[in-house]
C-alpha atoms as one frame of an Amber mdcrd trajectory, in Angstrom:
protein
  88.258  73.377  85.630  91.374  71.448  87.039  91.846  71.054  90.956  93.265
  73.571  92.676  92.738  76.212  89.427  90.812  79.305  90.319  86.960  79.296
  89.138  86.315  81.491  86.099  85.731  85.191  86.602  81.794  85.683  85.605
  80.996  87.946  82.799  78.182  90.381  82.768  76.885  90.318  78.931  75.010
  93.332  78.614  73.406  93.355  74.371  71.145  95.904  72.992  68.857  92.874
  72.341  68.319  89.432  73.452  67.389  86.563  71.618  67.150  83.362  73.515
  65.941  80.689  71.394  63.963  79.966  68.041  60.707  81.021  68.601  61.298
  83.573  71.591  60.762  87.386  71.443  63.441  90.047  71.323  64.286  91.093
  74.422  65.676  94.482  74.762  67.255  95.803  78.499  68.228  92.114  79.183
  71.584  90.308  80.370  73.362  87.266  79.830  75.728  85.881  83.133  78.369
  83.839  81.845  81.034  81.788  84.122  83.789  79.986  82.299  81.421  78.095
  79.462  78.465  78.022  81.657  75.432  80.575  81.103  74.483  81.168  84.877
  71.264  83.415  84.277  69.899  85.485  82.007  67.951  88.929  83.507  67.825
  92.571  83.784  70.941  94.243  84.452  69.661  94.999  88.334  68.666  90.991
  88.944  72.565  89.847  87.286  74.745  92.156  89.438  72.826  91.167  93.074
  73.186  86.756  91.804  77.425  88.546  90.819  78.238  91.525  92.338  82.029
  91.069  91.604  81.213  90.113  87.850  82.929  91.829  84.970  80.058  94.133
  82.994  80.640  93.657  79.351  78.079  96.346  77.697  77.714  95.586  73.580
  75.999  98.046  72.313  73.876  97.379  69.100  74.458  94.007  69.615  71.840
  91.208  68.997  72.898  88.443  71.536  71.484  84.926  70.319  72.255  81.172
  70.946  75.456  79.351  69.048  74.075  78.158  65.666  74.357  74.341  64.337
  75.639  73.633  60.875  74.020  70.448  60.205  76.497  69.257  57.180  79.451
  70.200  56.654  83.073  68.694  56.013  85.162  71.341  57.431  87.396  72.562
  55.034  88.287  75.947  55.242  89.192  76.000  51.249  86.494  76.047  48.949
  86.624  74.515  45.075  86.952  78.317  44.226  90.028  79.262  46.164  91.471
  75.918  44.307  90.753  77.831  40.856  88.026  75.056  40.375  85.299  77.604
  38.851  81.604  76.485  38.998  80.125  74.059  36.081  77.646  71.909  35.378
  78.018  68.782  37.661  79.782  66.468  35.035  82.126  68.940  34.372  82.606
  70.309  37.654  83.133  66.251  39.237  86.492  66.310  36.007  87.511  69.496
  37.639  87.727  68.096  40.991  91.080  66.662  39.808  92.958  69.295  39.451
  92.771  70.715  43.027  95.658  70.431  44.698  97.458  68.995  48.000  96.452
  71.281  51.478  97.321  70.263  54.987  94.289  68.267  56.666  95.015  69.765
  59.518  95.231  73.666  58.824  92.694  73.357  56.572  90.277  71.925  59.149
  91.521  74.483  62.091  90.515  77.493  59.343  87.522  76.010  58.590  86.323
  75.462  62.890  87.481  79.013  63.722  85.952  80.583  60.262  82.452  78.463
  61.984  82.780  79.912  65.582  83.764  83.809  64.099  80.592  83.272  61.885
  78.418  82.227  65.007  78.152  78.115  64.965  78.811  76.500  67.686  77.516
  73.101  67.132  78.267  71.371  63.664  77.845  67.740  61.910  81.069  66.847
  60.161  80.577  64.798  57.243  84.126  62.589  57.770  85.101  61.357  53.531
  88.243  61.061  51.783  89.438  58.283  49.075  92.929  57.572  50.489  94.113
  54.841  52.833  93.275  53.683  56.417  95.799  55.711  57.570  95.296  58.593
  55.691  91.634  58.668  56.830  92.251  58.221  60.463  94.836  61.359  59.774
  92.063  63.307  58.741  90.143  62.293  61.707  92.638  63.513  64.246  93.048
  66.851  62.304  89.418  67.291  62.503  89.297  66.801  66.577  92.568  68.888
  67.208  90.862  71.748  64.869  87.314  71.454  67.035  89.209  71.119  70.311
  91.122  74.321  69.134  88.285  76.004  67.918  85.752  75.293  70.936  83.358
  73.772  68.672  81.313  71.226  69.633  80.430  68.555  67.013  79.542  65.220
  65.888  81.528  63.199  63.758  79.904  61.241  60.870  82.296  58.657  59.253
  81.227  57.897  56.202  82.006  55.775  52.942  80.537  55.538  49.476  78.998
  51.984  48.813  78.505  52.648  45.123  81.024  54.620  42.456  80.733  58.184
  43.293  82.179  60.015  40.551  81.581  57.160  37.488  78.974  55.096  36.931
  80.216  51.771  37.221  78.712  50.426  34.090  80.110  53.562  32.319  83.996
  53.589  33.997  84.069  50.149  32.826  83.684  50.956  28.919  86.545  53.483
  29.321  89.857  53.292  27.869  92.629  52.641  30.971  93.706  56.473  30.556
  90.342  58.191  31.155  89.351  55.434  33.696  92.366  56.381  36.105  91.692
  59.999  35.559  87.900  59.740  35.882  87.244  57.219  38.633  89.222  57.384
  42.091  91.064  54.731  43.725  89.213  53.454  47.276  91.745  53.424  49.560
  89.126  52.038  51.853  86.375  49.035  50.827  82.868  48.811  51.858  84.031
  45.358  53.651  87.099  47.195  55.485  84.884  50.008  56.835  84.208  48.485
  59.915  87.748  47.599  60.808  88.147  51.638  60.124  85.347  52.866  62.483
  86.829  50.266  65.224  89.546  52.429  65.123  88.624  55.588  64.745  86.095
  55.573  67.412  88.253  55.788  70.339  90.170  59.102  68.845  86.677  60.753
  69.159  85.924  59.993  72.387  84.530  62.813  74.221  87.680  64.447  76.570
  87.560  62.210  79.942  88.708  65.652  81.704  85.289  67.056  80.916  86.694
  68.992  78.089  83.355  70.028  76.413  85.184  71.067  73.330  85.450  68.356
  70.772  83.730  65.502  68.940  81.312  62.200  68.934  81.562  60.046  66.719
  78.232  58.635  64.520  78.431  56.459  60.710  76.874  57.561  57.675  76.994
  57.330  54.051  79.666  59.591  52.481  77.620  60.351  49.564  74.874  58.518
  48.007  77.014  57.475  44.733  75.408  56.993  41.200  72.817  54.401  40.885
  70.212  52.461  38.431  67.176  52.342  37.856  65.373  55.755  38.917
């Protein structure tokens, strides 16, 4: 809430059942007071209305209230391989497929895939940061994933990540390939292991949590992008 801006009006939340955490029994006959993106108290009808009198009663019947779920991995994209025409194969097959999807927007893709999480009831989600192209284009798809959480209201953690071994190819194997197959098989880094750092230097900053207070919006952590092929299992 800016200075001088009015507080929120408080909101009554009045479900046919309420659930409020994990291991907690359903709670029929109870309430939910909500200001702005604050729960104030949770109750009987009787106890909300004398803590907010002047609140707005929002009754939602044969509703099952329950806390904002967390998507532990996921790389927001609101396309799957399916609406590309990619059908499911086994994984050798499927990986060949993979290069045939075509071009989409980093940024509308991500904003469908935030508000597709908050319809669907998450709240909180790990976002598994990966691409192949450039410095540039990966700090592009950075920024469209914090405009599409900021948009959305969904809270999140960032994980920037890189392969450090071939993903798609085994090394060993894309070198024995003729030129063709090898530059349709095995993608191009537009990032190295060794530049990485330089990348999350910069990145880091365009995360930053919203110095306004903004609680809508994104962390930033490091990870591995995937865990590539390897030797010797």
């Amino acid at each position: 809430m800016t200075e001088g801006s009015a507080a929120p009006r408080a909101l009554l939340l009045l479900p046919e059942i309420l659930v409020t955490e994990a291991h907690a029994p359903a709670e029929p006959g109870r309430g939910v007071l909500v200001a702005g993106e604050r729960i104030e108290a949770i109750g009987s009808r009787a106890e909300l209305e004398r803590l907010a009198p002047d609140a707005e009663v929002v009754p939602l019947p044969g509703a099952v209230l329950i806390p904002g779920l967390v998507d532990a991995h996921s790389h927001l994209r609101g396309l799957s391989t399916l609406h590309h025409g990619i059908e499911d194969a086994p994984l050798e097959r499927w990986i060949v497929r993979l290069h045939a999807m075509g071009a989409v927007d980093p940024a509308a893709d991500a904003l469908i895939a935030a508000v597709d999480a908050v319809t669907t009831g998450i709240t909180t989600a790990q976002i598994l940061q990966h691409g192949f192209g450039d410095a540039s284009s990966y700090l592009g798809g950075v920024v469209a994933t914090r405009d599409a959480l900021v948009a959305a209201g969904l809270h999140a953690e960032v994980i920037l990540g890189l392969t450090d071994q071939a993903e798609f190819v085994p090394e060993d194997v894309a070198a024995a390939l003729p030129p063709a197959r090898r530059e349709w098989l095995v993608p191009t880094r537009g990032v190295t292991p060794d530049g990485f750092a330089e990348l999350v230097t910069a990145a880091r900053p365009l995360l930053d949590p919203d110095p306004g207070g903004d609680p809508a919006g994104a962390g930033a952590g490091v990870g591995a992008g995937a865990p590539g092929w390897r030797r010797g299992f």
